[in-house]
C-alpha positions in Angstrom: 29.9 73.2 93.5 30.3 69.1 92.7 34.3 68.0 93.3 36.5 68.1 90.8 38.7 65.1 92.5 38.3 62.3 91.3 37.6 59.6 93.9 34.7 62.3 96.1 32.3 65.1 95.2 31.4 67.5 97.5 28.5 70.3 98.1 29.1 73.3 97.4 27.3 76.3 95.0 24.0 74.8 95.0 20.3 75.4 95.3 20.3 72.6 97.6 22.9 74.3 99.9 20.2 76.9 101.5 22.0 79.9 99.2 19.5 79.9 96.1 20.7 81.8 93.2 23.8 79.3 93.0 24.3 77.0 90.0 21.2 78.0 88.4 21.3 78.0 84.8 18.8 80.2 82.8 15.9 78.0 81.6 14.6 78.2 77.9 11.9 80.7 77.6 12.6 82.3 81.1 14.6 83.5 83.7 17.1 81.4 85.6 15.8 79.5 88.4 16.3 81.0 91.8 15.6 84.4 90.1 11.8 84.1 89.6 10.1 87.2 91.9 14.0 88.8 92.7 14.2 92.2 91.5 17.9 92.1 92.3 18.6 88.9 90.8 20.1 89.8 87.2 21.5 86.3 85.6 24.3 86.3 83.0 23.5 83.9 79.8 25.8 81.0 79.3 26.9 81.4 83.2 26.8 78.1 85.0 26.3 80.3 87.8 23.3 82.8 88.6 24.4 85.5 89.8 23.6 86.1 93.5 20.9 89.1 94.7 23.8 90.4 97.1 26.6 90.5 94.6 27.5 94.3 93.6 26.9 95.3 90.1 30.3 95.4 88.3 31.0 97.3 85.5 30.0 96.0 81.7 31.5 93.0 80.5 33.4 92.2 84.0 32.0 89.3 86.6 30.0 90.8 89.5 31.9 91.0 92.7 30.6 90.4 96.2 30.8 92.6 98.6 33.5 91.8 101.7 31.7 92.9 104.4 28.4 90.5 103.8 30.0 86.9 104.7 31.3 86.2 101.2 34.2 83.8 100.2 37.6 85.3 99.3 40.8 84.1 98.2 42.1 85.1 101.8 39.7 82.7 102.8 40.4 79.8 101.0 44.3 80.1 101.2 43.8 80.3 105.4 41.9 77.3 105.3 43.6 75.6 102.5 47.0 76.8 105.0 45.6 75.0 107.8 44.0 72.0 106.3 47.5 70.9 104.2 49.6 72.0 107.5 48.0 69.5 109.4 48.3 67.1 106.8 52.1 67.8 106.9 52.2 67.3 110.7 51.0 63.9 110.8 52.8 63.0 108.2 55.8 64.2 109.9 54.6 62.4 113.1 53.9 59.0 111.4 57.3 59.3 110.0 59.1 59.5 112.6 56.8 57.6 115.2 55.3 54.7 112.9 59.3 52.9 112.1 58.8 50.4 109.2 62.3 48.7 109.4 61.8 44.7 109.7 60.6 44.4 112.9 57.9 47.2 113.0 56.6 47.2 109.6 53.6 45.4 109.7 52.1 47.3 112.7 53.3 50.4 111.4 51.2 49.9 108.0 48.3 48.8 109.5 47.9 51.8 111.5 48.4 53.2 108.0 46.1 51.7 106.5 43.1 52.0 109.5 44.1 55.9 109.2 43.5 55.8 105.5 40.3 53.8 105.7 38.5 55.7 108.1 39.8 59.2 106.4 38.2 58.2 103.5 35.0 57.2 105.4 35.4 61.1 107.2 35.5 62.2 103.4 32.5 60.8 102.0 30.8 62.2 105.1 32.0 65.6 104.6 31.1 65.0 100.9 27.6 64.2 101.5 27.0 67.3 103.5 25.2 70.0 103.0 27.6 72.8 104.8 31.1 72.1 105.5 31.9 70.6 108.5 35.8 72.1 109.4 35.8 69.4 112.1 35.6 66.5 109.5 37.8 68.0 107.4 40.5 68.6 109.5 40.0 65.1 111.0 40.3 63.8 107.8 44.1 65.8 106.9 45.1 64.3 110.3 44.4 60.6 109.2 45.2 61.0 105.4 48.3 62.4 106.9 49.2 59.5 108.9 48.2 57.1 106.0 50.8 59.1 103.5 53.6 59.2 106.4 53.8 55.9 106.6 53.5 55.1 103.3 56.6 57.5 101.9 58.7 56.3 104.7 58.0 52.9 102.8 59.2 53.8 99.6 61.8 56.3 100.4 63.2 53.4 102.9 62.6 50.6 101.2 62.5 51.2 97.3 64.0 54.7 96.4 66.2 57.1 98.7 65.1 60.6 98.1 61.0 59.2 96.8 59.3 61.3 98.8 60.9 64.6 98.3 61.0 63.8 94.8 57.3 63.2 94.9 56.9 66.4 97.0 58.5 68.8 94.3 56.4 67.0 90.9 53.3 68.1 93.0 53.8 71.4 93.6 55.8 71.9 90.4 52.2 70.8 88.8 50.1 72.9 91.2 52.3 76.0 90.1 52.4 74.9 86.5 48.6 74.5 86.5 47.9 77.7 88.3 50.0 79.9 85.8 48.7 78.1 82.6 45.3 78.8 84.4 45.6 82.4 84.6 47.3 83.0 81.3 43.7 81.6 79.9 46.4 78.6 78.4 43.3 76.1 80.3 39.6 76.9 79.6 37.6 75.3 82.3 33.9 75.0 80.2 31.4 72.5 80.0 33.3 70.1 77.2 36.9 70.3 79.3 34.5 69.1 82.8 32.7 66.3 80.7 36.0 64.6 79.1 38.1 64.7 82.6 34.9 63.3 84.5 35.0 60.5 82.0 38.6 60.2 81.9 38.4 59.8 85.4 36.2 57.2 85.6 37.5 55.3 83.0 40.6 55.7 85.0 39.3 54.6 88.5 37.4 51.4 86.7 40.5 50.0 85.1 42.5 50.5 88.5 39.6 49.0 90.6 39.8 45.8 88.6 43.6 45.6 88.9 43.2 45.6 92.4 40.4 42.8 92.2 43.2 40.5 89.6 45.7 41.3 92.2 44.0 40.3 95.5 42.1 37.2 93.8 45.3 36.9 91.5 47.8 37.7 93.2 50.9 39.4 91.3 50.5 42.8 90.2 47.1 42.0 88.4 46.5 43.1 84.9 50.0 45.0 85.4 48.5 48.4 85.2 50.8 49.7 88.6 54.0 47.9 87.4 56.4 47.8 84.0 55.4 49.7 80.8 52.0 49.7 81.7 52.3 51.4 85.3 54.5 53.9 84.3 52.0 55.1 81.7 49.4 54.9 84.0 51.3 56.7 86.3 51.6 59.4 84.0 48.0 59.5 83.4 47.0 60.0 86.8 49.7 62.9 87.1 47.6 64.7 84.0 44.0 63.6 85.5 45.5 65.2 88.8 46.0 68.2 87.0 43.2 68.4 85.4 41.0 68.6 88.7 43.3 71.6 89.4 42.3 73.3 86.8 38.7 72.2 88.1 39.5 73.3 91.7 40.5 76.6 90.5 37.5 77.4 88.4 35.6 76.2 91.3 37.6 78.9 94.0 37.0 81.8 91.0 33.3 81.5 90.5 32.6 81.3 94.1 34.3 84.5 94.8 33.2 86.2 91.8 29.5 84.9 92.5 29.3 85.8 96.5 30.0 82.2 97.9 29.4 82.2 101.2 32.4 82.1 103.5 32.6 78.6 104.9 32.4 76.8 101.0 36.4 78.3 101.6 36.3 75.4 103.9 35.0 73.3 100.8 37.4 74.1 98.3 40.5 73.6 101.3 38.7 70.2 101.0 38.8 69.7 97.3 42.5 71.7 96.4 43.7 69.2 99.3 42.0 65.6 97.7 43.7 66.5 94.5 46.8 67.3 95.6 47.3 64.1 97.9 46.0 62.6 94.4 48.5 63.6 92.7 51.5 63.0 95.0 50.6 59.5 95.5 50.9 59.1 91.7 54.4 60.6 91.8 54.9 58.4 94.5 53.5 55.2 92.5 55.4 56.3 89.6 59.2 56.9 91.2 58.0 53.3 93.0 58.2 52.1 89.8 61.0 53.7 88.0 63.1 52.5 90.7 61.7 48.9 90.8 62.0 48.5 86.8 66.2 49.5 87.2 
């Protein structure tokens, strides 16, 4: 399973990952790979996914269903870890609010501890992306730091530039994540091969153009090619709210194939990883956005 966030991609329901039968496609003229010589093995055409030898047979028609007793993901799984992994995000955050002060005085040591916490996060996150098995460990390291990082920086805006930003912030993500989940189940988003290709590109698109802001901006100075400020930042803004979503939708198609397939129980770990990436993605672009609404009045 590759991310669907937009900055990492992690490991996941692969051939690669020591659990063959994952991600195997059926091949023209043959079986799917990883099912070669298993008499168990019976792969669905047009699946992404092979189905895996210790998956029950479901009835006609229906996705095959692991097993709970054999070490398979299930939602319980991924909403205990995705629980834990968000709740220590919250801590720190909590922590680095009240801890990190960024009135005058205490500002500038206050947002470089920020920004060393966001920095070395990230560098835990490509780790943990790179991996073949999820490493809970790096993970949760990485919620503690990310958490520090987005403390300090809401206590910026919400002291600084809008009372009331980071709550605001708060409620846009999860009315997205709740907006995105029901228009998910009522079929109103299909997640298929077309959907992944235009938000990968979309997304890349996206992370170019805001890579060579930030390059106008530091060898500029200003606000760069103005894409995080005025007109232009507010549409951006919006953008990276719907890209955001997007990679829900991703996540979510992600989470539903692993447990219909027989994931093994620590990729729950994996998509607590991803769900979390995307959802910090998309508060910081409420974040940017109310930064922006506020600065523009």
């Amino acid at each position: 399973m590759r991310s669907s966030n937009p900055v990492f991609s992690r490991r996941g329901f692969s051939r690669d990952n020591g659990y063959a039968g994952f991600n195997t496609a059926p091949q023209a003229g043959g079986a799917a790979v990883g099912t070669q010589g298993n008499p168990y093995a019976q792969p669905q055409a047009g699946n992404p996914y092979a189905q895996n030898p210790y998956a029950q047979q479901a009835p006609y028609g229906a996705p095959p269903q692991a097993p709970a007793t054999t070490g398979r993901m299930t939602m319980d799984d991924v909403l205990m870890r995705t629980g834990t992994t968000l709740g220590i995000l919250i801590v720190t955050a909590a922590l680095a609010w009240a801890l990190l002060p960024v009135d005058d005085a205490n500002i500038s040591r206050s947002y470089g501890i920020a920004i060393a916490a966001g920095l070395v996060g990230m560098v835990l996150a490509l780790v943990q992306s790179f991996k073949r098995k999820a490493s809970p460990a790096l993970i949760l390291s990485y919620a503690a730091l990310e958490g520090v990082f987005l403390g300090v920086v809401s206590s910026v805006v919400d002291n600084r530039i809008a009372s009331g930003a980071a709550m605001q912030a708060v409620l846009g993500t999860l009315a997205v994540f709740a907006a995105v989940l029901v228009a998910y189940k009522a079929g109103w988003i299909r997640v298929n091969r077309r959907f992944v290709g235009f938000v990968m590109a979309a997304a890349l698109g996206f992370i170019a153009l805001m890579a060579i802001n930030l390059l106008f901006a530091v060898f500029g100075g200003g606000d760069g090619l103005g894409f995080r400020s005025g007109p232009l930042g507010i549409l951006f803004g919006v953008i990276g709210i719907l890209l955001g979503a997007c990679f829900l939708a991703l996540d979510f198609k992600q989470v539903e194939d692993g447990i219909a397939y027989g994931a093994p129980r620590e990729e729950a770990w994996m998509a607590a990883f991803g769900l979390t990436m995307t959802l910090v993605w998309i508060y910081m672009e409420f974040l940017r956005l109310i930064s922006i609404l506020n600065s523009s009045d």
